[in-house]
N, C-alpha and C positions, 0 to 999 in steps of 0.2 A: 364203538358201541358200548354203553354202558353195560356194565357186568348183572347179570339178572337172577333169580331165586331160581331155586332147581321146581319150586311149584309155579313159576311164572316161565322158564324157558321150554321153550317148544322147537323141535330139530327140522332143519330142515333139507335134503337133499338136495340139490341141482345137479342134473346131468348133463353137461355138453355135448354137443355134438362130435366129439371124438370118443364120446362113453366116457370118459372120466369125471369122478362124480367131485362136484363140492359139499363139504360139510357145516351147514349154518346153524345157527342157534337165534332165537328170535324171541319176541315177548305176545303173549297174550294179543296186543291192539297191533302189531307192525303190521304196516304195508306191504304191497307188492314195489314200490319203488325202494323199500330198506332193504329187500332181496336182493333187488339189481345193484344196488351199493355195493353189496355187501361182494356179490360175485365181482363186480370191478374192481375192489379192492384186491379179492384173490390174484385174479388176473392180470393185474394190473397194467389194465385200459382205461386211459382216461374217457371211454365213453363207448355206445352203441348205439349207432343207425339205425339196424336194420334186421335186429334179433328184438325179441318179446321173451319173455316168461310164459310157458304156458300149462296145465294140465294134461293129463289125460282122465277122459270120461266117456264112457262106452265107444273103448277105443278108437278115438278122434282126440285131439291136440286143440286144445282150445286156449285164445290166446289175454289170459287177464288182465281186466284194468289195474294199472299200474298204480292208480289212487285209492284202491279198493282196499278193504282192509280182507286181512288173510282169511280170516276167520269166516270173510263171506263166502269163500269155495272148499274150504277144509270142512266148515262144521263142523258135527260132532268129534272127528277126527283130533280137531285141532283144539276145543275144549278139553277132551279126555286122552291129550297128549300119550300123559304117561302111559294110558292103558291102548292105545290104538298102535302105539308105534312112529315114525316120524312119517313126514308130509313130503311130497316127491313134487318137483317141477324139473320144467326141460327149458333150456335155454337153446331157441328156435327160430331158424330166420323166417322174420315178420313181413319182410319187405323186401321181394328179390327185386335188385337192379342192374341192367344187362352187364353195366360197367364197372369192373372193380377199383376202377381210377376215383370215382365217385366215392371210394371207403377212407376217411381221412386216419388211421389210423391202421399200422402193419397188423398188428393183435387182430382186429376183428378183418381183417381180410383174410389172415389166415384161415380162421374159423369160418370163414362164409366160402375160402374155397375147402372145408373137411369137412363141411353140410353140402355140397355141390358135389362134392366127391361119392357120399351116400348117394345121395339121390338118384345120379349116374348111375350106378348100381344096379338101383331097382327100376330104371327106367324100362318101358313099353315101347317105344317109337321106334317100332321094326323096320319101318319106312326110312329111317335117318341112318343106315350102317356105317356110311363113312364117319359121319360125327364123330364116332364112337373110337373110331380107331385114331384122330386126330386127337381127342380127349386122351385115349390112353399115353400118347404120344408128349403133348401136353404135361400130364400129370408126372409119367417117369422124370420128365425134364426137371420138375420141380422138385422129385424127390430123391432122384438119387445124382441128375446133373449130368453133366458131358459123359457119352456112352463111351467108357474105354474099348479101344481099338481091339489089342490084346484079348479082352474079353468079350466081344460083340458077338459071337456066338455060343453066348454059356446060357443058362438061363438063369437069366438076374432075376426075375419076379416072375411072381405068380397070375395067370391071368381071369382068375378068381378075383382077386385086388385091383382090376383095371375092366373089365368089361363085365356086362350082365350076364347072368349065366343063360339066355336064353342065345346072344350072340357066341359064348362058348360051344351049345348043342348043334348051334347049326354051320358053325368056321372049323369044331377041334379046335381043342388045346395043341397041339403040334402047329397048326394053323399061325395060330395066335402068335406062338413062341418062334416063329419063325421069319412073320414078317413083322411084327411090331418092331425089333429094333433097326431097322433100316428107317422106317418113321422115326424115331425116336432120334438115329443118330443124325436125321437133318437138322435138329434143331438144337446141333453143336453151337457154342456160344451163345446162345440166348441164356439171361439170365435166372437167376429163380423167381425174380417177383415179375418180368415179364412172361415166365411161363406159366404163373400161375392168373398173370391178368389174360393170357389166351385160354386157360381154362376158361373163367368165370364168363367171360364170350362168347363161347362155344355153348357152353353146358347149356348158357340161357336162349339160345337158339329149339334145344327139344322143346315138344309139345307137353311133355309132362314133368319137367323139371321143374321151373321158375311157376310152382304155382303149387297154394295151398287146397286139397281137395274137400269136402265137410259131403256126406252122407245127409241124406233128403228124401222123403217118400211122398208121392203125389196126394193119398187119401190118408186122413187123419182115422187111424184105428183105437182100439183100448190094448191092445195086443203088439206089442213092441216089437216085432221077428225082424231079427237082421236083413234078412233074403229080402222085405217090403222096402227095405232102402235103396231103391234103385237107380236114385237122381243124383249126380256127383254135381256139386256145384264149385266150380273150381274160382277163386279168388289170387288176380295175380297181375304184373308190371302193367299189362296193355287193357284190363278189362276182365269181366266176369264170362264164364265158360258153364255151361251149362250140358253133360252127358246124358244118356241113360246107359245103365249096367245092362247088359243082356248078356247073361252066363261068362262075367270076367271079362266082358269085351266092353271099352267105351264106346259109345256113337253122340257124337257130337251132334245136338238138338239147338243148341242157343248160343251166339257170337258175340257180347257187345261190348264194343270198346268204350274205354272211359271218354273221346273227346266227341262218343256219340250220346251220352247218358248224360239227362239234366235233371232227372230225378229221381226216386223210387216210386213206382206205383205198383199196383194188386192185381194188373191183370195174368201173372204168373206164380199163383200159390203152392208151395209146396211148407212141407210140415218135417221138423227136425225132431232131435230126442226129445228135447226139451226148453221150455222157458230161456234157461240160459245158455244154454247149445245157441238160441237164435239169438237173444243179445250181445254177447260176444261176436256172433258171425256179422251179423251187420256191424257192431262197432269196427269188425277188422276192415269190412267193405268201404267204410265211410274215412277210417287212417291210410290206408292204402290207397283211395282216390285224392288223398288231403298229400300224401310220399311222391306222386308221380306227377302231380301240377306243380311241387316245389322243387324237383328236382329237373324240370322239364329245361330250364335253361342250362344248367349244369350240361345235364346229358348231350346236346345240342352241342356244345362250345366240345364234347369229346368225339361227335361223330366229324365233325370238323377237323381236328385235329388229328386222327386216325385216320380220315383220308387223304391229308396232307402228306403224313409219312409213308401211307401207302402209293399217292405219286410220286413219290420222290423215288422210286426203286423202277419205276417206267418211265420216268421222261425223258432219261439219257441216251442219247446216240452216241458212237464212237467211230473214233475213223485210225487207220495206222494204214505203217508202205506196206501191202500187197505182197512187193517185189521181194520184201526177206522172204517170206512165204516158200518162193520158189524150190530150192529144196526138197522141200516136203513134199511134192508134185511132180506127177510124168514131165517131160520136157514137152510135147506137145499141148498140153492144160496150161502149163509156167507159158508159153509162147501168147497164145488165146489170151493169156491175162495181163501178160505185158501190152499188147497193143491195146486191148481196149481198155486199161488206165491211160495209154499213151492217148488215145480218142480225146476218151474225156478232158482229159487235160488242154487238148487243143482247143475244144468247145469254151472250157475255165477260162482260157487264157483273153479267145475272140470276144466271149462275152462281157471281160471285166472291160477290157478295152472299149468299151460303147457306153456300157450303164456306169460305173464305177467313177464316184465322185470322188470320194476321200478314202485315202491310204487303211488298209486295216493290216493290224499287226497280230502275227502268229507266231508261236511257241517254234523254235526248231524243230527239225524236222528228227534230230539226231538225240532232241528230248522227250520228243512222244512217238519214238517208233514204234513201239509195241504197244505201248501204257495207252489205254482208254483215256480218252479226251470228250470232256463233255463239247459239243458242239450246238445246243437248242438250250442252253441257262447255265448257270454256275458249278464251279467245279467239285463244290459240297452241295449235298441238297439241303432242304429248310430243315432245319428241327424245328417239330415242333415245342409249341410254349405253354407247360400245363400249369402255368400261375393263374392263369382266366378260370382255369376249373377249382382249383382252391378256393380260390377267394370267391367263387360263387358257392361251392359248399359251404363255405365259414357263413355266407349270406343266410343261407337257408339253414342253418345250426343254433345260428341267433334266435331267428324269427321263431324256429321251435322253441327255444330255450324261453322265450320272451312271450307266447302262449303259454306254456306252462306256469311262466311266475304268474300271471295274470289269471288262472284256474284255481290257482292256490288262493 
């Protein structure tokens, strides 16, 4: 960025979503797209998905056009730099998607599981308990890794930092602290970036996570009272969400999924803060239904893939000799079990002898005594192949990129 007059630079803040703030400096005319430069550059990410830049304006998160010039949400602010003080934005996920496999880049996956993390936090969905303990389970795995043995009953963390405190009030902290690392320590060896792709999983499973909320009042007043906003209009992966507030409490009023909606129409009017409260809301509504029809083959080619390695851990049968076993067992059960292997066996034998065309060859018997032998497929299961998912994101990375130059 070229270097600017102390009467033309204007500061600018960015917060991330782990609270740490960026420090920018900008000119008079810059965009909201030399912002998001400017933070990649810090960052150094070669790009973002699925965060926006956004405001805050009667406290709600509103998410700017990236073409716009600053100067058109700062105002007077941002003319009278020097005397107003610097210009605050939050770098926010714009566009939750269920799968973190879909993030081509480790950087912003981090950051979209420490926005996921919050969110968690303050989640509502009392309905979902176990989630929660899964998530915490989850998250430890990513942050602090394989539960030492030695120390599995210390208390490693705080459960403040992992569950909402409304699930605190009603388990205890003693609760918490006591069974979470048994969860925790089953998910020894899993790695960190696969624990944090079964966060991003999970998390997008709640009902009030994966979704941006915007405040709405049914009758258009002169008189602006917070308490008149009682319509949550939720924006998010599968479709637009429609509550009413009644004392802190959501009640879900309206459903409608994006591959039900073909267009907007007025038979459902409600009324935001302002002008530009609704332009932004609808522009996020109309990016966000534009996020989930380009990514719909990607996500597709991962639920696929996810249940491929989820068969792979059920398909296997195994067989070993019985008769080491014995042993281990009364001599009366040892007895019961030798004859009727010895049965079967006779059955094995009669019956190959009838149907049994061509010779089939087996493992000794003295090489898989004990050792699981797969017997219904192969002796590794498939791995799955996440190059089909890449290369459909790269697909859909373009065709953004290739919009964009053509708006230019």
């Amino acid at each position: 960025m070229k270097s600017l007059s102390k009467k033309q630079k204007r500061q600018v803040f960015v917060f991330l979503p782990n609270k740490q703030r960026l420090d920018c400096n900008f000119g008079l005319k810059s965009r909201g797209q030399d912002v998001l430069a400017e933070v990649l550059e810090q960052l150094d990410i070669c790009g973002l998905q699925i965060f926006g830049l956004a405001l805050l304006r009667d406290n709600e998160y509103l998410f700017i056009d990236l073409d716009e010039k600053l100067a058109k949400y700062f105002g007077q602010s941002w003319r009278k730099a020097s005397k107003m003080g610097p210009s605050v934005l939050f770098l926010r996920v714009q566009f939750y998607i269920e799968s973190g496999r879909l993030i081509q880049t480790n950087g912003e996956l981090r950051l979209y599981f420490t926005a996921l993390r919050q969110k968690v936090l303050r989640s509502q969905s009392r309905q979902q308990e176990a989630v929660f303990f899964q998530l915490a389970s989850c998250a430890l795995q990513a942050e602090v890794g394989d539960l030492e043995i030695q120390g599995k009953h210390k208390h490693y963390f705080l459960p403040e930092d992992y569950f909402p405190s409304w699930l605190i009030k009603r388990r205890s902290r003693d609760y918490l602290l006591q069974h979470s690392p048994k969860l925790h320590e089953d998910l020894r060896g899993m790695s960190q970036k696969e624990a944090v792709l079964e966060f991003v999983k999970l998390a997008n499973t709640l009902e009030d996570v994966p979704v941006t909320v915007y405040k709405m009042k049914k009758v258009e007043t002169g008189i602006l009272e917070q308490q008149r906003f009682s319509i949550c209009f939720g924006v998010g992966p599968n479709g637009v969400c429609l509550y009413q507030d009644v004392e802190g409490r959501q009640y879900l009023m309206h459903d409608f999924a994006w591959k039900d909606l073909e267009h907007i129409s007025f038979k459902l009017v409600f009324y935001s803060h302002s002008a530009l409260h609704s332009t932004l809301l609808l522009k996020h509504l109309r990016d966000s239904h534009r996020v989930t029809i380009s990514v719909r083959n990607a996500l597709s080619l991962v639920r696929q893939m996810e249940q491929i390695q989820a068969c792979s851990f059920y398909r296997e049968a195994y067989i070993y000799d019985t008769r080491l076993h014995c042993s281990a067992f009364p001599m009366t059960h040892c007895s019961i079990e030798l004859e009727t292997t010895t049965h079967e066996e006779q059955m094995c034998e009669e019956d190959s002898s009838v149907h049994e065309t061509e010779e089939i060859c087996v493992d000794s018997p003295d090489d898989v005594s004990l050792l699981g032998v797969p017997v219904d497929g192969p002796s590794a299961p498939p791995t799955p192949d996440w190059t089909a998912v890449t290369l459909e994101m790269n697909k859909v990375l373009k065709k953004r990129s290739d919009i964009a130059i053509c708006a230019d």
